[in-house]
N, C-alpha and C positions, 0 to 999 in steps of 0.2 A: 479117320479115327479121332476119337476126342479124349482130350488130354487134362483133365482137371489140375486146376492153382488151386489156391487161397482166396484168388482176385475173381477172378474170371474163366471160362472154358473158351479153347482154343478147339478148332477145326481147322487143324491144317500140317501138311508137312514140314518141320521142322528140321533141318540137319546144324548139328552143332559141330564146330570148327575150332579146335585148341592146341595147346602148345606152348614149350617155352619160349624166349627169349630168343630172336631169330629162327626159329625153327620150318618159316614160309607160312604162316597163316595167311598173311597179308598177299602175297603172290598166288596161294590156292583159292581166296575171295576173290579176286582177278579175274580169274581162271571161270568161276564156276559166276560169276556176275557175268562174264560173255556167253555162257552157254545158255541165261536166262535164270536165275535164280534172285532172289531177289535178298540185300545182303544188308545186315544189321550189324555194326561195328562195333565191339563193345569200348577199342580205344576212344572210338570219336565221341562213344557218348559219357565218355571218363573225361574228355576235354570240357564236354558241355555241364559235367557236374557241376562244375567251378566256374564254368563261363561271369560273365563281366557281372555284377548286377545280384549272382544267386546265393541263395542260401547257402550253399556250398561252398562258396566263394566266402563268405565272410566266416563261417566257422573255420574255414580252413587259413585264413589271415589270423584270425585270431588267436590262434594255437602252434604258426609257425612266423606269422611276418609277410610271406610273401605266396602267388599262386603259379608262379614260372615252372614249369613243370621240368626244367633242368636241373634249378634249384631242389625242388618237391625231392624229383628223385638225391639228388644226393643225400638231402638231409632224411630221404626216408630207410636210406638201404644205411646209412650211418650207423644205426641201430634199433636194435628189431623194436625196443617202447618206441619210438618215432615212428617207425612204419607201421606198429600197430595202433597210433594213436589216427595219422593219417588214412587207413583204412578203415576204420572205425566211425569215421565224418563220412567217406567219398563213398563207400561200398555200399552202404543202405540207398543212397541216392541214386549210383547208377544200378542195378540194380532194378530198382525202380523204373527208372528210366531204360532200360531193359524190356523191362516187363510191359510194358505201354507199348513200345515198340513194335513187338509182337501179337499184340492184342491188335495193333493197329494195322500192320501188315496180314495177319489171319485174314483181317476182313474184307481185306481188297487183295486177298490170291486168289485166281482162278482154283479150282478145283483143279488137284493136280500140279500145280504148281510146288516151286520148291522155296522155303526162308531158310535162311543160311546164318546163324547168330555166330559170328567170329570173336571169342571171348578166351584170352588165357587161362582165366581163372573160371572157366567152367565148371570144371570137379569142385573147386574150392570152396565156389559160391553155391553148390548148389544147382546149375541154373541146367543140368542134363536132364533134369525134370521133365520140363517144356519139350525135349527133344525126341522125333520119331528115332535118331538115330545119332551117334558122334563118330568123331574121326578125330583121331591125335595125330599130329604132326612131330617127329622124332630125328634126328639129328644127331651126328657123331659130335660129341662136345667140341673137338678143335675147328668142325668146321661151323658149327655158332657163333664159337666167339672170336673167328676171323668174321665173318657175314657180321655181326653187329659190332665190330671197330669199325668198320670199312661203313657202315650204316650211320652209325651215331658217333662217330668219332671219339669214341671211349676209349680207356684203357682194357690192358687184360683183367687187373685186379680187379673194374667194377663190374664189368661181365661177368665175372665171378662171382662178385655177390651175390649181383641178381640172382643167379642161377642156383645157387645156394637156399636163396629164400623161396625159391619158385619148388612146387612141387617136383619130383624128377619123374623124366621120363615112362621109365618102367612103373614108376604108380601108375600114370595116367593112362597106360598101354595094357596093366588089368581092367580098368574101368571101360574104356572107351570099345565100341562098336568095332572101331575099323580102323588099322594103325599103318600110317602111310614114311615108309622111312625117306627123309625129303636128303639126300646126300652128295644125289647128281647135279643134271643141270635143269635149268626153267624150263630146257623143250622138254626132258625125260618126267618132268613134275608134270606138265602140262597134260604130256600123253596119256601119264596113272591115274590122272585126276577125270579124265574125259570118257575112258574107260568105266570109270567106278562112277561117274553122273548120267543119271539122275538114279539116289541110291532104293527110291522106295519104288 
């Protein structure tokens, strides 16, 4: 099927991968990267916005001081002008670099093959466009924001914001294709997720 951008047309299967704030994305890209799909990160390429050197990197010093992404987040969930001034730099970039990604990956999948764009901010940004198909990832709230203290060594209260400023759930769960409640364990994820691949 082809899938017209802005940019360019894509030829290729597409499954988009979201969710909030521990919800497993990162462990169902795992999952579906050993079954053969080939996996597009949107955090990694949120690292590389800003990496040493880029454009991203100096608007984003410019306007906060520093690019520590422990930092970033605190001062970004501090209050929403801060995080919307910070999304406002990084989001057109990645993004972008998103978008490239996949253009680039199209071109070198097999026919039949699967790209996997793993992106929180999917619905947010937009980026379900691209995709033959999504899957939200959904979660009892206590047991996220145990999984991401135990992760990232946070408090309750910051898990909280995040989640706060992150779209909820049940939006995501109208929009999205195919809604995977992640609540058990990695083998019971593993097993729903191996089932449900390859979804086209």
């Amino acid at each position: 099927m082809i899938y017209d951008t802005d940019k360019y047309k894509l030829n290729a299967n597409i499954l988009g991968v979201t969710g909030g704030i521990a919800s497993g994305k990162s462990e169902v890209a795992e999952i579906l990267k050993k079954l053969g799909a080939r996996i597009i990160d949107a955090d990694v390429l949120a690292r590389k916005a800003i990496e040493d050197g880029s454009e991203g990197e100096r608007q984003v010093l410019e306007a906060f001081g520093t690019c520590d992404r422990k930092e970033l987040r605190k001062i970004a969930f501090k209050n929403k002008p801060n995080a919307d001034k910070l999304d406002s730099i990084t989001h057109p970039i990645i993004i972008r670099l998103i978008e490239e990604r996949l253009k680039e990956e199209a071109e070198n999948t097999l026919v039949g093959g699967v790209i996997v764009l793993v992106a929180p901010l999917l619905f947010e940004c937009n980026l379900q466009k691209h995709c033959t198909q999504t899957w939200q990832l959904s979660a009892n709230t206590n047991i996220r924001i145990k999984r991401a203290r135990e992760r990232d060594n946070v408090s309750i209260k910051e898990v909280e914001v995040i989640m706060r400023r992150q779209m909820p759930d049940h939006r995501r769960e109208e929009i999205a294709d195919v809604v995977i409640h992640n609540n058990g364990t990695l083998e019971e994820l593993e097993s729903l997720v191996s089932v449900l691949f390859p979804p086209f």
